[in-house]
C-alpha positions in Angstrom: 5.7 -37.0 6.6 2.4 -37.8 8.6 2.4 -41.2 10.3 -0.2 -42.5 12.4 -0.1 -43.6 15.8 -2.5 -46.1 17.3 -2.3 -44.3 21.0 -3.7 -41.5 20.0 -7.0 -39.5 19.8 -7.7 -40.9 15.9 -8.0 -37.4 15.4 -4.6 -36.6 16.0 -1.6 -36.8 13.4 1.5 -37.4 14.0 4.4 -35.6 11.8 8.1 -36.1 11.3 10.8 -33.6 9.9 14.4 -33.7 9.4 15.8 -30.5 9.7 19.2 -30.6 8.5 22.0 -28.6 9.5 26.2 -28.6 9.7 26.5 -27.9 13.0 24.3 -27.9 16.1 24.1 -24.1 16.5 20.5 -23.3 14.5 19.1 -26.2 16.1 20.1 -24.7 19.4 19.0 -21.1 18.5 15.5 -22.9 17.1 14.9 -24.2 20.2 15.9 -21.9 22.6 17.3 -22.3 25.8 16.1 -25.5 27.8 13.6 -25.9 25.0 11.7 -22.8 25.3 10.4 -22.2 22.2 9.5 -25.7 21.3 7.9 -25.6 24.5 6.1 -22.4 23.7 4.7 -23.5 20.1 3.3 -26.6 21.6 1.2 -24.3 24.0 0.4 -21.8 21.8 -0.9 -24.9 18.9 -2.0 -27.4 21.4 0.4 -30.2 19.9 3.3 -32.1 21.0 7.0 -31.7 20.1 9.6 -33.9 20.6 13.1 -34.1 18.8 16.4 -35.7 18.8 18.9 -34.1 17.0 17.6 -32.7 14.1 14.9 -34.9 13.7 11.1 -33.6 15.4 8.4 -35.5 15.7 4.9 -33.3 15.9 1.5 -34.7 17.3 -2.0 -33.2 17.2 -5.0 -32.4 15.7 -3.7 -32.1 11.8 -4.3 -28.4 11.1 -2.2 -27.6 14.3 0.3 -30.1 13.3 0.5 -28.3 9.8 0.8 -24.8 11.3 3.8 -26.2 13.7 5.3 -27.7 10.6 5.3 -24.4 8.8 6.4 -22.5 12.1 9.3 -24.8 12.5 10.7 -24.6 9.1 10.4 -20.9 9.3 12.2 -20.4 12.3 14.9 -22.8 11.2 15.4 -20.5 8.1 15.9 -17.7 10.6 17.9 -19.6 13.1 20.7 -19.9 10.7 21.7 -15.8 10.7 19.6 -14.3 13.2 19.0 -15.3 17.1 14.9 -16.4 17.7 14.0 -13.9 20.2 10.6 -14.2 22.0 9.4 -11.1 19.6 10.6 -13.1 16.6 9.0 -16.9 17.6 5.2 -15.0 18.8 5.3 -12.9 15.2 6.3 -16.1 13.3 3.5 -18.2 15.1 0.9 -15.2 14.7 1.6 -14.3 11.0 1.1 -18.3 10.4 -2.0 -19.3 12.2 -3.4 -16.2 11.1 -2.2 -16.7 7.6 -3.8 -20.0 7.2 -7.0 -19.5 8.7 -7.8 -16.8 6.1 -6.2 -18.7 3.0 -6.0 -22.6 3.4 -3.9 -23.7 1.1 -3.4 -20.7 -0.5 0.5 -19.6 -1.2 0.8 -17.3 2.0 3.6 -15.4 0.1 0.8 -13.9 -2.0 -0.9 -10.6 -0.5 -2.3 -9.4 -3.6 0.5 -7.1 -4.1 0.2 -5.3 -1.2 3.8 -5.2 0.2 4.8 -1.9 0.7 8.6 -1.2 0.7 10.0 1.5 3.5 13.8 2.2 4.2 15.4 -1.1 4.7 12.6 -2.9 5.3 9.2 -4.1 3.3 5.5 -4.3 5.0 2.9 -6.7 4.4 0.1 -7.6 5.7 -0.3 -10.4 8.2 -3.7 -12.3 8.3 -7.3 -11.9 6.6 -8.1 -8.7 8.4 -4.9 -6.8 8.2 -5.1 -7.6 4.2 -8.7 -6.8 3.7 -7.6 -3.3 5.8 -5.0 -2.7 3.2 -7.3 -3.0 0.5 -10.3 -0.9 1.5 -7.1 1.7 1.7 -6.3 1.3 -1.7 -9.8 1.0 -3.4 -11.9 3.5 -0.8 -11.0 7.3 0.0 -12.4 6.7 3.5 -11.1 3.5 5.8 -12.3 3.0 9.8 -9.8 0.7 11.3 -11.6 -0.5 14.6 -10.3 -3.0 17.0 -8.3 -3.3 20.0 -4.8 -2.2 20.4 -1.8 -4.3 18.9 -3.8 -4.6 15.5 -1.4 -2.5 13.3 -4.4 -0.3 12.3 -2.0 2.6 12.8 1.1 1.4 11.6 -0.3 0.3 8.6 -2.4 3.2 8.1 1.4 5.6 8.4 3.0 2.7 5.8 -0.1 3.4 3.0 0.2 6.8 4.0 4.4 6.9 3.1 3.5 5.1 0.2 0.8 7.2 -0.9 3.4 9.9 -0.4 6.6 8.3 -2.6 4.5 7.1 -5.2 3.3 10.8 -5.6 -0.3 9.6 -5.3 -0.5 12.5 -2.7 1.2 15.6 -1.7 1.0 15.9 1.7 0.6 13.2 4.5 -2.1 15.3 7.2 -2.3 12.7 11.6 -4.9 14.3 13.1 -5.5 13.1 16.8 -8.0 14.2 19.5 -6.4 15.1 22.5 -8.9 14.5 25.5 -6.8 11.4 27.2 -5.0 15.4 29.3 -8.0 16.6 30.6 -7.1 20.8 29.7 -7.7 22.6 26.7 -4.6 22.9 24.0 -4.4 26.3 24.9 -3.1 25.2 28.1 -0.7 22.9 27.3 3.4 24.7 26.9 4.7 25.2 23.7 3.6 25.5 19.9 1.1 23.7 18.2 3.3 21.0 17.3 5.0 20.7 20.6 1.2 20.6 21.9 0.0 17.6 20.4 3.0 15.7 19.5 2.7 13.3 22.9 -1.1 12.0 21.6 1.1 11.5 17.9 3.7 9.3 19.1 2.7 6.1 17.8 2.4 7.7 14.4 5.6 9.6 15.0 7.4 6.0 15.6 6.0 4.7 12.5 7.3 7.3 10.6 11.1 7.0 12.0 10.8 3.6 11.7 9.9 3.7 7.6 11.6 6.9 6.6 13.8 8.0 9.2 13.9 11.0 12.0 16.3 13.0 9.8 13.9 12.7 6.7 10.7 12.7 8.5 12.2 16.5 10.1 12.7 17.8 6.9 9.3 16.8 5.5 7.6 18.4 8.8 9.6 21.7 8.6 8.0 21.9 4.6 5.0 20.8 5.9 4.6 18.1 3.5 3.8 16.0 6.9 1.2 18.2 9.1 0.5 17.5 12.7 -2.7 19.2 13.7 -5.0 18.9 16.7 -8.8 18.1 15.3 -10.4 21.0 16.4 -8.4 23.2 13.8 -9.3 20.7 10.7 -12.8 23.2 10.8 -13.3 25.2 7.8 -10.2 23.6 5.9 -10.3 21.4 2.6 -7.6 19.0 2.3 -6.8 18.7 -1.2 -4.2 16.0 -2.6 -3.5 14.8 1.2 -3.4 11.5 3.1 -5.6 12.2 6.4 -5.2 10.1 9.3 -7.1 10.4 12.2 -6.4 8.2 15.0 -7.7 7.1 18.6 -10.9 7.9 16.8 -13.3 6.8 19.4 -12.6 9.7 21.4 -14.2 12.1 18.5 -17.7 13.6 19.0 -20.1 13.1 16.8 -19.9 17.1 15.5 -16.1 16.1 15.6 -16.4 12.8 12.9 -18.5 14.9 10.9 -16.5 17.9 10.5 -13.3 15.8 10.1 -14.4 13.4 7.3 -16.5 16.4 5.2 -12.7 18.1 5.2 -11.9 15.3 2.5 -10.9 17.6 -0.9 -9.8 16.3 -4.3 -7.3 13.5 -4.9 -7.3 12.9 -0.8 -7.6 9.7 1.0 -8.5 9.1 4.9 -7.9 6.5 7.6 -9.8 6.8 10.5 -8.7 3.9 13.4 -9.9 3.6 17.0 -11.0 1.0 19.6 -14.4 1.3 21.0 -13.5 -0.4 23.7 -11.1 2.3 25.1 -13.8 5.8 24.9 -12.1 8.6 26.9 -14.9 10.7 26.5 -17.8 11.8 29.3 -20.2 9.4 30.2 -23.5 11.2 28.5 -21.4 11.9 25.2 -21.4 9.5 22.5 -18.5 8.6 20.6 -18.1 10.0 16.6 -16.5 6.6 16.0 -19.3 4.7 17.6 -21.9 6.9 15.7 -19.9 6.7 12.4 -20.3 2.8 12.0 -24.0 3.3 12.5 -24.8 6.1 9.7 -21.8 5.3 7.6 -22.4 1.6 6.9 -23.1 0.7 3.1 -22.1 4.1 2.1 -20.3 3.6 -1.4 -16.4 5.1 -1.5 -16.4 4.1 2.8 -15.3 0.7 4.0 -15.3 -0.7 7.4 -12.8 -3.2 8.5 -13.1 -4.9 12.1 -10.1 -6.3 14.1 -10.7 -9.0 17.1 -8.3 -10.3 19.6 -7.0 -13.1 17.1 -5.3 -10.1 14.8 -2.9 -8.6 17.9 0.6 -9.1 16.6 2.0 -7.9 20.0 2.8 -10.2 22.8 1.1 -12.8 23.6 0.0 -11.6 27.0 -1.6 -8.3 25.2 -3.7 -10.9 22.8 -4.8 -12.5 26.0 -5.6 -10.1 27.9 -8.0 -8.5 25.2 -9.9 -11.7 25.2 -10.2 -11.4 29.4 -11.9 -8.2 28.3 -14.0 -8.8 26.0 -15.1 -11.6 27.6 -15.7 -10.2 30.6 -17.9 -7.2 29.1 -19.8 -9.3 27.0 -21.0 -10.8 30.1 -21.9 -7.5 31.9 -23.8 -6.5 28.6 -25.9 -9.5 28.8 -26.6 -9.3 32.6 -27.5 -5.7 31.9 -29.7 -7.0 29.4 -31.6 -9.3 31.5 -32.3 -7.1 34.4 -33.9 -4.4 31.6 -35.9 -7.4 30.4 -36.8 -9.1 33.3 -38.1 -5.7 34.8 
């Protein structure tokens, strides 16, 4: 329960919990060798943890304090069966900070109904922008994912796309990706189509082992149920009753984005992700992607959804270094701005 504590900023709270437990072993595994992951959550919240046995005491500004209560709790759930690996402590503190900055007070357990179950495992969304993303998918036939990497706009793109697929809403599941990043022509590149542009797929490719498995996901290919198809040979095909996903989108040309989202036939759906930030493509071209958010905007059936730095549910380093970048070319865009004014 929150106490107060006349040393402190009076804007700071100060919580106890008792976290009970037979034995010391999930309070070990909670807190992590030397105290890591206490140590970790304090950093990451800005708050202060101490504990003595099974009793912790949290201090900080009271939102923080709240989220840390919620972390803890979590992880002590968790501690009990499984070990609390750095993977497992960053999601945890990601999916609740995120969680309650979109729904205060709202029952985080409630996404609308947009778990997805895959294999032995069930998908949700973590976080205001990776729900809204689901959504648009649901209610839109054409979603842009855009953001930096770490996002899930792919993987959760493939998990509506494998649900799409089981519920029969579709009959085939089409990834489209352009292949620019190798510098040579597919033409150039060994082996057959698929073999060709496999390596720019792989992200999708793990998504799909990971939901349905590689012995499954084989069959489907080899009945073509799941296509893999360079962009360049969507032209002059309708996709009727299929779940399209283009990816790395930002390295499209504008002719490209056109041709690809005209393909759309009846009962088919399309997720098209990308990260300006990360344009392959020459200097003097501009990007589809780019182009696409300026002439598509406001266009009924199409739905934008933007991802920032706060959404990456990859390490904590990758979250931070996004920031540096952004940062950093938001302040060359407003020097470049100034020298064109000032001239």
């Amino acid at each position: 329960m929150p106490v107060s504590d006349p040393g402190l900023d009076p804007a700071s709270e100060t919580q106890e919990l008792l976290l009970e437990s037979p034995d010391n072993a999930a309070l070990a595994n909670l807190a992590g060798q030397f105290d890591e992951n206490l140590r970790k959550i304090e950093r990451r919240l800005d708050i202060l943890i101490s504990n003595r046995g099974d009793r912790f005491r949290l201090t900080g500004a009271p939102a923080a304090v709240q989220a840390g209560s919620r972390i803890l709790h979590e992880l002590f759930r968790l501690a009990a069966t499984a070990p609390v690996d750095a993977q497992r402590l960053h999601m945890t503190i990601q999916e609740n900070l995120m969680e309650h900055a979109v729904a205060q007070g709202a029952d985080s357990a409630d996404d609308g109904g947009l778990t997805m179950k895959a294999r032995r495992m069930y998908i949700r969304p973590r976080g205001s922008n990776q729900r809204a993303y689901l959504e648009s998918i649901r209610s839109h036939d054409l979603s842009f994912g855009i953001g930096p990497a770490g996002t899930g706009k792919t993987y959760l793109a493939v998990a509506s796309a494998v649900a799409a697929l089981e519920e029969e809403r579709v009959r085939r599941i089409v990834l489209v990706r352009p292949a620019v990043e190798a510098g040579e022509r597919l033409g150039f590149l060994p082996g057959d189509m698929s073999q060709k542009v496999d390596p720019y797929l792989r992200p999708m490719y793990d998504a799909l082992y990971e939901m349905m498995g590689f012995e499954r996901v084989a069959r489907l290919i080899e009945r073509n149920i799941i296509e893999v198809a360079p962009l360049a040979f969507m032209r002059g095909r309708s996709l009727n009753e299929s779940f399209v996903i283009l990816d790395e989108a930002q390295n499209t040309t504008i002719e490209q984005m056109k041709m690809l989202v005209t393909r759309l036939g009846f009962g088919s759906s399309a997720v098209v992700t990308g990260d300006l930030t990360q344009i392959d493509l020459p200097r003097h071209q501009l990007s589809g992607l780019k182009h696409a958010t300026q002439v598509l905007q406001g266009v009924p059936g199409i739905a934008f959804t933007q991802f920032t730095a706060g959404d990456v549910v990859r390490h904590a380093l990758v979250q931070r270094i996004v920031e540096a970048y952004q940062h950093f070319e938001a302040e060359a865009a407003s020097r470049t701005d100034e020298r064109h004014g000032g001239g």
